[in-house]
C-alpha positions, 0 to 999 in steps of 0.5 A: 500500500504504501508502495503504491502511494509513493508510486504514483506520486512519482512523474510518468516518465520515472525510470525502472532504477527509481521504482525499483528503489522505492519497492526496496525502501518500502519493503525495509519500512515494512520489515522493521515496523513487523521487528518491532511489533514482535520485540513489543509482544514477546516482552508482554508475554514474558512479563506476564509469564514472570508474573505467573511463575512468582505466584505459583512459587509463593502458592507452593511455599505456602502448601496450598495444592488446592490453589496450584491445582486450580491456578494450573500454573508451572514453572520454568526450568530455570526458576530457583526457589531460595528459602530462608530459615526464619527470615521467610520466603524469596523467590528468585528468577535468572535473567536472560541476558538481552540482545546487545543488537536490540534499540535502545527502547529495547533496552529500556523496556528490558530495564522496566521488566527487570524493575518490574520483577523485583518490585514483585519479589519485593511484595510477595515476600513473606514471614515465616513466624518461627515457633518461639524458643527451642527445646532444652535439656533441663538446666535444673531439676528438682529429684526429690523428695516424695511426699515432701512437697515437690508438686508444690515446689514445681507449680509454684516456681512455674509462675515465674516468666523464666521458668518453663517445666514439665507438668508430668514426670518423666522418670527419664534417670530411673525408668526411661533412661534406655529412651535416650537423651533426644527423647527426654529433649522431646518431652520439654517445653519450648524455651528461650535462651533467657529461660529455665527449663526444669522438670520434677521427679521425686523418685531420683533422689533414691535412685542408685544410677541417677546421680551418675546419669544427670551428670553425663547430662551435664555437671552444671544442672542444679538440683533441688531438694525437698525435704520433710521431716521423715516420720511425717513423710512416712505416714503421709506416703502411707496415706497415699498408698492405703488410698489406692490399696485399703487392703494393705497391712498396717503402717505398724506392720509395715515399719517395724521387723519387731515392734517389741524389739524397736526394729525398724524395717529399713527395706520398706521404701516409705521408711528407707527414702528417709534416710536422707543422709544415706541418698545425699552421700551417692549424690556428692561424689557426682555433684558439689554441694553449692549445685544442691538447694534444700526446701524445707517442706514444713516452711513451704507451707507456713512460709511459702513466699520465703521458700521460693525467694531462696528457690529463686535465689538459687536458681538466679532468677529475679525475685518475682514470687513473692507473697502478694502470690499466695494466700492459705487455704483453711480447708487444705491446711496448705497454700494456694497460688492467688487468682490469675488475672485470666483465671475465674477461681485461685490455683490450689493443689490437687485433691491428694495434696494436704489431706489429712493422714491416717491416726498413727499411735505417739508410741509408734511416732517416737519410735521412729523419731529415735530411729531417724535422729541419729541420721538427721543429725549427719544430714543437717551437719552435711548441708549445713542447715539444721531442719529442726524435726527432732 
């Protein structure tokens, strides 16, 4: 067409040389505006194309296969997925370089989509929210005693902020041990580094191996104790033991090899966890007695705001338990954790804890008052702190 309108502006007597010159110029005219109009489009289409790889690259990090599926979308060999641990998700795609024989509005469109591409990268950028803190060997433990007011202890610290126990106990050091240390890991909270992880089981404190075993752990684990008066102990672990088993002997029966005699059954495991002074020697030939902090039950419940500052103390902790925490139960004869703002009553211990315990005849009491004494004595001298139970 234009052809023909140069054609015939061009005089009658126009040689063949001059038409033929202008066939060519149009035909080169023609030529380019078709290479431009392929350069326009491809550009289009591969800017829609970029567009669609990063959306279904951000679909599939996300792990929605309901969306890939009805996005039907797919991505190019040359498409690298960059993932970041916490940091989130970018999306990464290499470019081709460009023709160096291209115009420059070529390159200036090439320029845009590169922009274009990163302005994309930039806006589906996406968070990945770590879950908070990791999971931690413990740093202390408290491994003792039975019935002395260890649940008490461990629900008490709990409500520091950095503190973050194990509600059951694992038995790992006397039951579980063949589990390994990656299983025990499992069972504790998620903690920061700023925080102490801790659980509670009454039964290591006179369990032969766990002393040897908390110490392969780590030798810097701190250990807390609590401690009872033992004849107390005693019946109180009687009473929880008839509770679950009324057809038991009588805790008589079950103390003495002969009563007449004074004979104290020491293999009777209510009256052996007692004798302290005998556990604490198998713990000190793999722990130092500064790693060791004693709670005296009696004090917990009289007292239980000065038992936890020293608890704190020991531990490093701020002192924030204190006694605006508690109040005393009169139905319970033992303290309870005042109500938590998110909470509709206060927190007490469970039904088993403070019930009151099987009569016990005062011959029998001090009996065992005398047995016991000689090996409360070595423990107070031991530990440097004299309980007072004699």
């Amino acid at each position: 067409m234009a052809y023909r309108f140069l054609s015939s502006r061009v005089a009658p007597s126009a040689n063949k040389q001059t038409r033929r010159f202008i066939f060519i110029f149009t035909l080169s005219l023609s030529f380019t505006y078709l290479c431009y109009s392929i350069i326009f489009y491809s550009d289009t289409i591969m800017q829609s194309q970029s567009y669609e790889e990063h959306r279904c690259l951000l679909f599939q990090n996300i792990g929605s296969k309901k969306l890939l599926q009805k996005s039907q979308c797919t991505m190019r060999p040359d498409t690298k997925v960059i993932m970041g641990d916490t940091s989130g998700v970018r999306l990464d795609h290499r470019e081709e370089t460009p023709d160096r024989n291209l115009t420059k509005n070529a390159d200036s469109r090439s320029t845009q989509q590169r922009g274009i591409n990163q302005t994309n990268r930039r806006s589906i950028n996406i968070t990945v929210v770590p879950k908070h803190g990791n999971k931690k060997l413990p740093n202390a433990l408290i491994v003792g005693v039975k019935k002395g007011g260890t649940r008490a202890v461990l629900e008490f610290i709990r409500i520091h902020p950095d503190v973050r126990a194990v509600g059951t106990e694992p038995h790992f050091f006397d039951r579980n041990y063949d589990r390994g240390l990656d299983w025990y890991r499992g069972l504790m909270p998620r903690t920061l580094d700023s925080q102490i992880t801790m659980e509670k089981t009454p039964s290591y404190f006179v369990t032969l191996e766990a002393p040897r075993r908390i110490s392969s752990m780590s030798r810097d684990t701190k250990l807390i104790v609590v401690v009872r008066n033992p004849v107390t102990r005693a019946i109180s672990d009687y009473t929880q033991t008839l509770s679950k088993k009324p057809d038991i002997p009588s805790f008589e029966d079950l103390a003495f090899k002969n009563r007449s005699l004074g004979t104290v059954d020491t293999s009777w495991n209510a009256i052996r966890i007692g004798l302290y002074t005998l556990h604490l020697e198998n713990w000190l030939q793999y722990f130092r007695l500064s790693q060791m902090h004693f709670v005296s039950g009696e004090r917990l419940i009289t007292d239980p705001a000065g038992e936890l500052g020293r608890v704190q103390d020991f531990l490093g902790l701020k002192r924030i338990v204190t006694d605006k925490h508690f109040y005393f139960n009169k139905t319970k004869g033992f303290p309870c954790l005042k109500k938590p703002e998110s909470s509709s009553s206060p927190r007490c211990l469970g039904k088993s804890k403070g019930r009151p315990h099987v009569q016990i005849d005062q011959d029998i009491i001090e009996q065992l008052h005398d047995f016991y004494r000689p090996y409360n004595i070595k423990f107070y001298e031991t530990v440097g702190h004299d309980f007072r139970w004699d």
